[in-house]
N, C-alpha and C positions, 0 to 999 in steps of 0.2 A: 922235723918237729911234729909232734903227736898232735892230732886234733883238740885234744883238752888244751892243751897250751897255746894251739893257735888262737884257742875261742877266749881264754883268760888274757892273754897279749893286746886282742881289740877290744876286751871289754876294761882293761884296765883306765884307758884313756876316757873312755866313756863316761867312767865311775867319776872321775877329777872333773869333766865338766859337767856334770851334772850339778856337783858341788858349788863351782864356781859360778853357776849363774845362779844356785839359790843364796849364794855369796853376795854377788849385787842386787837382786832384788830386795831381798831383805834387810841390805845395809841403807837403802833407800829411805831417808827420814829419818836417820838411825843418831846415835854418838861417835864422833871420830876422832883420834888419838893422833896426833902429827901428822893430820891431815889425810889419816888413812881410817876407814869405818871399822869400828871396836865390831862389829858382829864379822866383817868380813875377815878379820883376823883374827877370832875365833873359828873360822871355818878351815882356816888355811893350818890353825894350830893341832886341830883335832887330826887332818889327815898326818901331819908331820909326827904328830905322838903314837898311832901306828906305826909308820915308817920305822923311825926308832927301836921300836919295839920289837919287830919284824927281824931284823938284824940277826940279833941273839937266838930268837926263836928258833929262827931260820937252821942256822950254826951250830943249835943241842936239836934240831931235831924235837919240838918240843911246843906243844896249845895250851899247855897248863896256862901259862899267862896271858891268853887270850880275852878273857873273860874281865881277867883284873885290871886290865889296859882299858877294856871299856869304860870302866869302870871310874878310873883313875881320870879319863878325859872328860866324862860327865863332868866329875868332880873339880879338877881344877879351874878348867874350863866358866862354869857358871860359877866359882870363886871370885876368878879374875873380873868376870863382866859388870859381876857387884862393887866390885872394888875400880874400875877401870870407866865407868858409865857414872857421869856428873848428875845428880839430881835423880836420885835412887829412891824411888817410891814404896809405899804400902805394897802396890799389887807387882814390883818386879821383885822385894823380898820375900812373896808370900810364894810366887813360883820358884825363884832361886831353893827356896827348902821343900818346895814339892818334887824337884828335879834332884836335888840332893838326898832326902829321903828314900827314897825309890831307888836310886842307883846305887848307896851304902849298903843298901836293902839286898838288895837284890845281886850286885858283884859279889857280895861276902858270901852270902849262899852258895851260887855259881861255883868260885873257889873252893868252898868246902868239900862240893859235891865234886870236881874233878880230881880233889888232893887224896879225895877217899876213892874213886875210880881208878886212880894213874892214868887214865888215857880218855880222849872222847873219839871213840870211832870213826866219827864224822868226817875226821882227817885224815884217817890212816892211806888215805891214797894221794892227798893235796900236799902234805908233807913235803916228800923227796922234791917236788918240781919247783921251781927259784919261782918263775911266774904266777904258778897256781895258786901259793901258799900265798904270794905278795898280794894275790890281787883278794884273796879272801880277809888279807888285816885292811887292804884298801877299801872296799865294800864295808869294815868296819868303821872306817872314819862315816863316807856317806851315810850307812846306819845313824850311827851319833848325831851328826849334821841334823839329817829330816825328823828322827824323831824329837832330840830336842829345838828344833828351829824354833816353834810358835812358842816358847819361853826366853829364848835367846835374844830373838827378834824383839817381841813384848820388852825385855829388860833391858835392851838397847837403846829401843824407840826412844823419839824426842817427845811423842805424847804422850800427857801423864793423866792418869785417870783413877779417882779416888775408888778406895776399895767400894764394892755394890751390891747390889740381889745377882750382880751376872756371874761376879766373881765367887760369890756365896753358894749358887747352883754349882757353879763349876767344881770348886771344890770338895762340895759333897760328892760330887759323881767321882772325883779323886781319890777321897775316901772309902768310900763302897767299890772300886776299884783293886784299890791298895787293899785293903782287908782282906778283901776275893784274894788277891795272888797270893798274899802272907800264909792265909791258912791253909791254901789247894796244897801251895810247896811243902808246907809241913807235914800235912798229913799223908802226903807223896811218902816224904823223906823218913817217915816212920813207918809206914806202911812196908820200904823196901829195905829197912833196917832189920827189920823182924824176921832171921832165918824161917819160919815158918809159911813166911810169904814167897818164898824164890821161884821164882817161874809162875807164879800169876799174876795174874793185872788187878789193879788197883781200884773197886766200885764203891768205894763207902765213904760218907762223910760229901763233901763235893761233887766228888767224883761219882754219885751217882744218882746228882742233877744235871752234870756236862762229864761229857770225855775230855774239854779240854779247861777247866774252869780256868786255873791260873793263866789262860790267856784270854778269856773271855773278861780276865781283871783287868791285864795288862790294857787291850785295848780300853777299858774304860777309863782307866786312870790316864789314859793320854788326851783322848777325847775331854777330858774334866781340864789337862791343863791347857787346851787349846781355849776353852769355853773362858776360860779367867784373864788369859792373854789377849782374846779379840775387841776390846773396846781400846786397847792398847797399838792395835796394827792400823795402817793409814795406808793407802794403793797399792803398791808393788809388794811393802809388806805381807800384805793377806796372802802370799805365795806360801808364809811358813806355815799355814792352815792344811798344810800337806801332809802337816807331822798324825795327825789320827788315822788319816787315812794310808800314810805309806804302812805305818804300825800293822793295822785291818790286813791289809795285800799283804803285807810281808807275811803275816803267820797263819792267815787260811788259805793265799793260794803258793804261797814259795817255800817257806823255809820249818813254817812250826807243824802245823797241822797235817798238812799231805804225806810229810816225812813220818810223825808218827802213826796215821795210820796205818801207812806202809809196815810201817817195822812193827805193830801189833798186828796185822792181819797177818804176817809171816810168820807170826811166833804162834798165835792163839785163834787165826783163823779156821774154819771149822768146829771149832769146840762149841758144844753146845751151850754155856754159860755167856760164853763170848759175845757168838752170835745174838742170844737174847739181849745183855747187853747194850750191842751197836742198838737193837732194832725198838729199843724204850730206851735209848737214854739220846739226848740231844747232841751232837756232835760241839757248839761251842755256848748258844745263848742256853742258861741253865732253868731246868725244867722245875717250878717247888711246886 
């Protein structure tokens, strides 16, 4: 067995309990459905809708639907919890359509942009291997889980808490979030649409207050729905207050930011545009 494999094989199990205890914690205080807690089977549903998924992929050889699975379990996902959680408030449907927002938002993009790609390189080596592939849609369920927990939780909870200035703050910051990502990605998306752009990088508009703005949205728009959901969380709950912070970790030290450096400093490193660039423009909090 290849060392990748052995490492994807013990992290797989890892990935499930990680799940499962933000699964109890957070069902703690929660709504439960014949006698089992609506958030914790919301948690168990998210990884099984990867699972599913995976199957197929697996078998064409194929991550195009990688993106729209997430996509899909934001969506159904926070449907069900609205519809399945008795005593459904102001502030659990004002997060239900900030978590639905965002994720119609943002999978349809996603989609586009791999349907016009054909492929996301990201994968070309995780593909072939049965574990490595399974354990990257597993990692997407966790994804789903932490980042939307502290809306999940929130719209589970048995405490209800009229909308306020917290949740008013919070939302703005969702807003000024969401706007960030909406326009970074567009102006990305036209920016690379324009044969006259091919082979350079992208500094105007946003992009030449951050190098990475649309996640410098991302994190805020999640941070906003944490802020709306915490007068809503009670003890063990407050665990799903992880969701800003795994978001933060996950895209400046694993998966967003470090990768794109890399793959721009390989393509445009040394150029002296570039360079200048890196050295005035902010890497994620944006500069006006």
């Amino acid at each position: 067995m290849k060392e990748s494999d052995r490492k994807a094989l013990i992290a797989l199990p890892v990935v499930v309990l990680l799940g499962a205890l933000v699964a109890v914690a957070g069902s703690q205080g929660g709504a439960t459905l014949a006698g089992i807690p609506v958030f914790a089977m919301a948690v168990g549903a998210a990884f099984l809708i990867q699972w599913l998924a995976f199957v197929p992929s697996f078998m064409a050889q194929t991550e195009k639907f990688y993106d729209l699975t997430g996509t899909l379990t934001y969506t159904a996902i926070t449907l069900l919890l609205v519809l399945l959680t008795p005593g459904i408030d102001a502030r659990a449907l004002l997060l239900a359509a900030m978590v639905l927002a965002w994720t119609l938002r943002l999978g349809t993009f996603l989609f586009r942009r791999i349907s016009k790609a054909g492929k996301d390189d990201r994968f070309d080596e995780i593909k072939p291997s049965f574990i490595r592939f399974l354990n990257v849609w597993t990692i997407q369920g966790l994804w789903v889980v932490f980042t939307a927990a502290a809306a999940w939780v929130a719209i589970t909870s048995a405490t209800r808490v009229a909308l306020d200035w917290i949740a008013l703050v919070g939302f703005l910051l969702w807003t000024v979030g969401f706007g960030i990502e909406v326009v970074a990605d567009q102006q990305k998306a036209r920016f690379n649409s324009d044969p006259a752009n091919k082979g350079k990088f992208i500094s105007t508009g946003l992009w030449s207050k951050s190098r990475h703005p649309n996640y410098f949205g991302e994190i805020l728009l999640w941070i906003g729905v944490a802020i709306v959901a915490l007068p809503a969380l009670e003890g063990w709950q407050r665990v799903a207050l992880i969701s800003p912070v795994f978001v933060t970790l996950l895209l400046t030290k694993v998966s967003g930011v470090p990768l794109l450096e890399k793959k721009s400093d390989s393509k445009w490193g040394g150029q002296e545009d570039y360079e200048a660039y890196k050295k005035n423009t902010p890497v994620l909090v944006p500069k006006f």
